[in-house]
C-alpha positions in Angstrom: 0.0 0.0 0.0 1.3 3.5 -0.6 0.3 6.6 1.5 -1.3 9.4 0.0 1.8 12.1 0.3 2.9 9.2 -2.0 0.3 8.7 -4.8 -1.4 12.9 -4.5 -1.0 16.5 -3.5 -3.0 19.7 -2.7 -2.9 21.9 -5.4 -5.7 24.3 -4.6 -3.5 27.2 -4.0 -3.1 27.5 -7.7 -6.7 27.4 -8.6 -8.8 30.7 -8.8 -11.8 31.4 -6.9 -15.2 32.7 -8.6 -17.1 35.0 -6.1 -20.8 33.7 -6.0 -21.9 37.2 -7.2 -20.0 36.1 -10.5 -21.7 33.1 -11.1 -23.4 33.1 -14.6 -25.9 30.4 -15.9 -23.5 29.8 -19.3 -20.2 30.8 -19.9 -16.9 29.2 -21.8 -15.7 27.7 -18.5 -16.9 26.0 -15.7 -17.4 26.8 -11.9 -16.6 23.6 -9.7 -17.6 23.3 -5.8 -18.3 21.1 -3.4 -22.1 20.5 -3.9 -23.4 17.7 -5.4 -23.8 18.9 -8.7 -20.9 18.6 -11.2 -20.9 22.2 -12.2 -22.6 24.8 -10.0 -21.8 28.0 -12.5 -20.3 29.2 -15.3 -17.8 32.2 -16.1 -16.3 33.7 -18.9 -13.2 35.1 -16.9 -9.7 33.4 -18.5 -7.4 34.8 -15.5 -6.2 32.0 -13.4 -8.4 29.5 -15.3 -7.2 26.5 -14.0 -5.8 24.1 -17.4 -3.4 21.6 -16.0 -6.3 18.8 -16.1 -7.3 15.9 -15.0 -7.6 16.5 -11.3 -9.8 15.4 -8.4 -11.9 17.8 -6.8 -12.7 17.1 -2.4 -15.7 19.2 -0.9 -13.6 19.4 2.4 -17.3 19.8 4.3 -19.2 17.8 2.2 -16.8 15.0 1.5 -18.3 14.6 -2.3 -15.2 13.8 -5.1 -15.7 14.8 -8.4 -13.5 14.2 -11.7 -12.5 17.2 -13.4 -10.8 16.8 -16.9 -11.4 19.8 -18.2 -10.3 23.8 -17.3 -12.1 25.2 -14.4 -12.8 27.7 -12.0 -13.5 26.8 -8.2 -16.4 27.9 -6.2 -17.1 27.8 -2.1 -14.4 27.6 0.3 -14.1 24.0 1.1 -13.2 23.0 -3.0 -9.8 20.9 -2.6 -7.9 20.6 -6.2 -6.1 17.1 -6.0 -3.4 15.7 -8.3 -1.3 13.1 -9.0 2.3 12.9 -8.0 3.3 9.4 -9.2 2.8 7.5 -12.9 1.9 4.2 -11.2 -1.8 5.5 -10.9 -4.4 6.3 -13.2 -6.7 9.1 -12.5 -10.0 7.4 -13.0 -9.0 4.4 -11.0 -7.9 6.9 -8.0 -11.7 8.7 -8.3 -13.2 5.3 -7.9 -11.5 4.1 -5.3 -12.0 6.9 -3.1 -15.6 7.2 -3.9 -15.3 3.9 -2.2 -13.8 5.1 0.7 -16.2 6.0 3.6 -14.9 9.3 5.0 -16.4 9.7 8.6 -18.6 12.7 8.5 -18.0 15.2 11.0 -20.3 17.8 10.7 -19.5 20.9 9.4 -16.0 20.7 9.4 -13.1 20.1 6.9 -13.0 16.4 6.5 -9.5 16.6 4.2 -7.0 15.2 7.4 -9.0 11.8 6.7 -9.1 11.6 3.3 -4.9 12.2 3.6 -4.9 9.0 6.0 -6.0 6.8 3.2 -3.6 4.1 1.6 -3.7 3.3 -1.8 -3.4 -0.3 -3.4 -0.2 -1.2 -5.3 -2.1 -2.6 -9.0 -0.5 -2.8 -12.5 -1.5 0.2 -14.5 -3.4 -2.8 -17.1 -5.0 -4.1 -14.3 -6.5 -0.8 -13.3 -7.9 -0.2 -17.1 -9.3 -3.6 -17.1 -11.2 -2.3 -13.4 -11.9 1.3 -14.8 -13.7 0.2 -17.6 -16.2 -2.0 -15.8 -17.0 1.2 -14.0 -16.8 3.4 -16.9 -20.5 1.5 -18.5 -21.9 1.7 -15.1 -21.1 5.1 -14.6 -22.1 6.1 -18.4 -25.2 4.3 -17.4 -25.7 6.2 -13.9 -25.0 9.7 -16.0 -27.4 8.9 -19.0 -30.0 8.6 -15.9 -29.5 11.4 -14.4 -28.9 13.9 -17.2 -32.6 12.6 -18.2 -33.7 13.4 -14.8 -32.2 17.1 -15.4 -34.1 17.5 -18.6 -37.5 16.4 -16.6 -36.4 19.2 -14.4 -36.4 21.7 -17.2 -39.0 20.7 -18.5 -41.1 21.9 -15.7 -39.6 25.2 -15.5 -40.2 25.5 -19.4 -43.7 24.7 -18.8 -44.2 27.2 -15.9 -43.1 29.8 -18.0 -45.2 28.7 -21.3 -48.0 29.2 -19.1 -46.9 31.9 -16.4 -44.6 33.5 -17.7 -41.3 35.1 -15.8 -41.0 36.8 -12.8 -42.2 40.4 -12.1 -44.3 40.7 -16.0 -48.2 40.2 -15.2 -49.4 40.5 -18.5 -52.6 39.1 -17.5 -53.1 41.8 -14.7 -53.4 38.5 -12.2 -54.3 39.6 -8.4 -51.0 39.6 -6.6 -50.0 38.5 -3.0 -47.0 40.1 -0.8 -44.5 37.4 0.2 -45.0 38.4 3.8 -48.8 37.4 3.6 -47.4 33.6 2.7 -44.8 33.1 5.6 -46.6 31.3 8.4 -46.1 30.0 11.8 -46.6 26.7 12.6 -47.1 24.9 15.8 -47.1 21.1 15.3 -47.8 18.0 17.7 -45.2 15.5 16.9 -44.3 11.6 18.2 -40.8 11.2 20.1 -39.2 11.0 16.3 -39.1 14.5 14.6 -37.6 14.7 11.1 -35.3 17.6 11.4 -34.7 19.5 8.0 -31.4 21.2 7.1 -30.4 23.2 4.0 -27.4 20.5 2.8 -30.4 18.0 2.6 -32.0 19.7 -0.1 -30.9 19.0 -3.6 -30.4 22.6 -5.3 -33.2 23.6 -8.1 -35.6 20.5 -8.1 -36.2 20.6 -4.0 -35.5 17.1 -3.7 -34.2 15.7 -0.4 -31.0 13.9 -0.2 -31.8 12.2 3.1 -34.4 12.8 6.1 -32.8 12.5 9.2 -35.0 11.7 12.6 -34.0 13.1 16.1 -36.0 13.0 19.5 -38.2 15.8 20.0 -36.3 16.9 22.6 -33.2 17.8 20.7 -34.6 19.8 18.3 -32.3 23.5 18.1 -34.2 26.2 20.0 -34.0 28.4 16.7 -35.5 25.5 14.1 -38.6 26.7 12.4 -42.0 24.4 12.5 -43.9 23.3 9.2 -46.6 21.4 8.0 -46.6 18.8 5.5 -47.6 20.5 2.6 -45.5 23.5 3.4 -43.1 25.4 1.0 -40.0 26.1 2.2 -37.8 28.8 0.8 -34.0 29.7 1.9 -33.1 32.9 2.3 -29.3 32.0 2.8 -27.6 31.8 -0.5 -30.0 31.9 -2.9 -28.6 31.0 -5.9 -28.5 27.5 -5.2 -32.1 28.2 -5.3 -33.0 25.5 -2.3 -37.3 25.7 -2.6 -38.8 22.8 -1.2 -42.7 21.1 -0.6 -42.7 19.5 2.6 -43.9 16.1 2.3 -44.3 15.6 6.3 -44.4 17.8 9.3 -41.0 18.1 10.8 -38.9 21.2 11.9 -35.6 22.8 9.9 -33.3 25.3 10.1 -34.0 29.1 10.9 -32.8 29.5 7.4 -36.0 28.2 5.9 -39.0 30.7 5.9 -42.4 28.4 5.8 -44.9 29.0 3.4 -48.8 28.2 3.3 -49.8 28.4 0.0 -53.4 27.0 0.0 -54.5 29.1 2.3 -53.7 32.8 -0.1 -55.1 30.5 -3.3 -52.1 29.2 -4.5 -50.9 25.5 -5.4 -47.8 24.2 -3.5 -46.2 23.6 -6.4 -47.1 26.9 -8.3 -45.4 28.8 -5.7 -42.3 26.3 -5.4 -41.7 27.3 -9.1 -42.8 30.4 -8.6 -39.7 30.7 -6.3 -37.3 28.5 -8.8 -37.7 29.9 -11.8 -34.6 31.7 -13.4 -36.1 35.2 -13.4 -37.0 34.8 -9.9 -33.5 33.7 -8.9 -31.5 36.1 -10.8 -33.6 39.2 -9.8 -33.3 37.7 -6.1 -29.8 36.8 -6.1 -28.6 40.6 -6.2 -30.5 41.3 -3.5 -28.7 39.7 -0.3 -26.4 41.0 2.5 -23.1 39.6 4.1 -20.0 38.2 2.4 -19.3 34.7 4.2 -23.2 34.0 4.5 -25.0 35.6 1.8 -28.8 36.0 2.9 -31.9 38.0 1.5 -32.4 41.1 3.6 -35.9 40.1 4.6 -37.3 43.8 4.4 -36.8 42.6 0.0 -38.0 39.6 0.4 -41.6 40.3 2.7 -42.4 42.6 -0.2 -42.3 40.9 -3.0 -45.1 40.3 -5.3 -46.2 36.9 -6.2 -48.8 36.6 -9.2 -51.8 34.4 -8.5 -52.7 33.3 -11.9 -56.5 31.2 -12.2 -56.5 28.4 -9.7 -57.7 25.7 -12.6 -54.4 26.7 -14.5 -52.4 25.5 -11.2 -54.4 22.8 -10.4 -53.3 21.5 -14.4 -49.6 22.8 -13.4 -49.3 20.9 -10.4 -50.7 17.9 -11.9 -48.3 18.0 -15.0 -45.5 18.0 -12.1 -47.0 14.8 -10.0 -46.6 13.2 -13.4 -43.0 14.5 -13.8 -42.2 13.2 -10.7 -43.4 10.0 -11.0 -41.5 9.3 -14.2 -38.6 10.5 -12.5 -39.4 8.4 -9.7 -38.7 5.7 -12.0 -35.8 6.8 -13.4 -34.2 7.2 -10.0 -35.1 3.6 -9.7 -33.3 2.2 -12.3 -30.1 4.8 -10.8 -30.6 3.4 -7.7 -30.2 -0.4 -9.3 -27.1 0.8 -11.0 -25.5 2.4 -8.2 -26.2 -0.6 -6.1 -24.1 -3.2 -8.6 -21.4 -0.2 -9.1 -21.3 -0.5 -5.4 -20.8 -4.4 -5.2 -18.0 -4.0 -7.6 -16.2 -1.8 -5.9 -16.2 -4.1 -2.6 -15.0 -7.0 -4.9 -12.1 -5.0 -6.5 -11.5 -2.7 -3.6 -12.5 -4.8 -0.1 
């Protein structure tokens, strides 16, 4: 086995950084993090593009690796820029094998002291193509999947706008409803178990959650918010990851989440969840926030806003063009799940 000084090296320090405020939905190049997506931005900047390709990228909080092999930009603090210092390895076989490798989760905290711990297997570089390949089709496989599920997603937002239109332009001179007359308290009456919502759980654009994590009712954080199921809940902290999501279940989350009742002011859930993802909305609202290190929407903005309450039959057929979405997508994510789940076995076979 060889130790990591061995095999890889930081190399972050010569990677630029791309300010969030600088984050542009196309561009030449692209804007890597540590979120789950593969490419949260895009920039047309060329200074200290980063060319010297392939490399690994590390979310240091989130412990996600990515393979990068083409020039980039880096986003959040946390992005680590990892390459190889010895010819024995192969750069796809290193990103598999540490997606293998379970890095205990901490918390919020930089995670890159374990990843440096790790020891890598001494294999003939033939042997390690013969591996990467097997991999390769599963992973093709697993991307195919999800770039459909992407497309579903935009699919919905196109459709919101064919028959809503963008943000802020009421041709139809629709009543309106302030943003402040949506946000709602809740008190709920809960088992022992509460499911306890926090903004890394929520998948950025779609509102999907990653995973729902259950705690006893007396450890909930004095400043978590309430919500009903049925609830949408809107961050105001960064919102250009645009994190909107429809509670299925009553639970509690993070102050960071502002709950909103929807039926009540003659809106669908799911109107008002894309209300609050389309583009327009996002890039109008994304200008709009206060505070460098953790960029939120001065609530004075936000409370005042105008949402457009279009006829109720046309969000009743909106929302259930979405359930149908999402059930196809359901499926899809299915079939992902199958594939990840044999990609997974042959990782324990090769790698133990």
């Amino acid at each position: 086995m060889k130790l990591f000084l061995d095999v890889m090296y930081d190399d972050t320090k010569n990677a630029r950084k791309i300010k969030s405020r600088d984050y542009n939905n196309e561009g030449k190049y692209p804007i890597i993090d540590q979120s789950s997506k593969n490419v949260i931005s895009y920039t047309d900047e060329i200074d200290g593009l980063y060319k010297d390709v392939p490399v690994i990228i590390f979310g240091d909080h989130t412990r996600r690796f990515k393979l990068v092999e083409e020039p980039f930009f880096i986003g959040a603090d946390g992005t680590k820029v990892l390459k190889l210092c010895s010819s024995v390895y192969d750069y796809k076989f290193i990103y598999y094998y540490l997606l293998h490798k379970k890095i205990p989760d901490t918390g919020y905290n930089r995670h890159f002291k374990w990843v440096k711990e790790i020891e890598f297997p001494e294999i003939p570089r033939s042997i390690q193509s013969d591996i990467v390949k097997k991999f390769e089709v599963l992973n093709d496989l697993i991307s195919s999947k999800n770039k459909l599920l992407e497309l579903l997603d935009i699919l919905i937002k196109s459709r919101f706008v064919e028959v809503f239109g963008i943000f802020n332009v009421n041709t139809n001179n629709h009543n309106t409803i302030k943003f402040k007359d949506l946000i709602e308290q809740n008190n709920i009456n809960e088992e022992d178990k509460v499911w306890l919502l926090n903004l890394d759980m929520i998948k950025s654009n779609t509102g999907e959650i990653i995973e729902k994590v259950y705690i006893n009712k007396q450890n909930i954080p004095t400043s978590s918010i309430a919500f009903k199921k049925g609830t949408v809940l809107y961050s105001k902290l960064r919102p250009y990851l645009n994190k909107v999501v429809i509670a299925d279940e009553n639970g509690y989350g993070t102050s960071e989440l502002i709950p909103l009742n929807s039926y009540k002011n003659g809106l669908t859930a799911e109107y008002l969840a894309y209300y609050l993802r389309q583009d327009s909305f996002v890039e109008y609202i994304k200008d709009k926030v206060t505070g460098a290190k953790m960029p939120r929407v001065a609530m004075d903005i936000l409370r005042n806003i105008d949402i457009i309450q279009p006829n109720y039959i046309s969000q009743e057929q909106f929302s259930s063009f979405v359930n149908h979405i999402n059930k196809l997508k359901a499926d899809v994510q299915k079939s992902i799940d199958k594939a990840q789940l044999l990609m997974d076995s042959l990782m324990q076979e090769y790698f133990g």
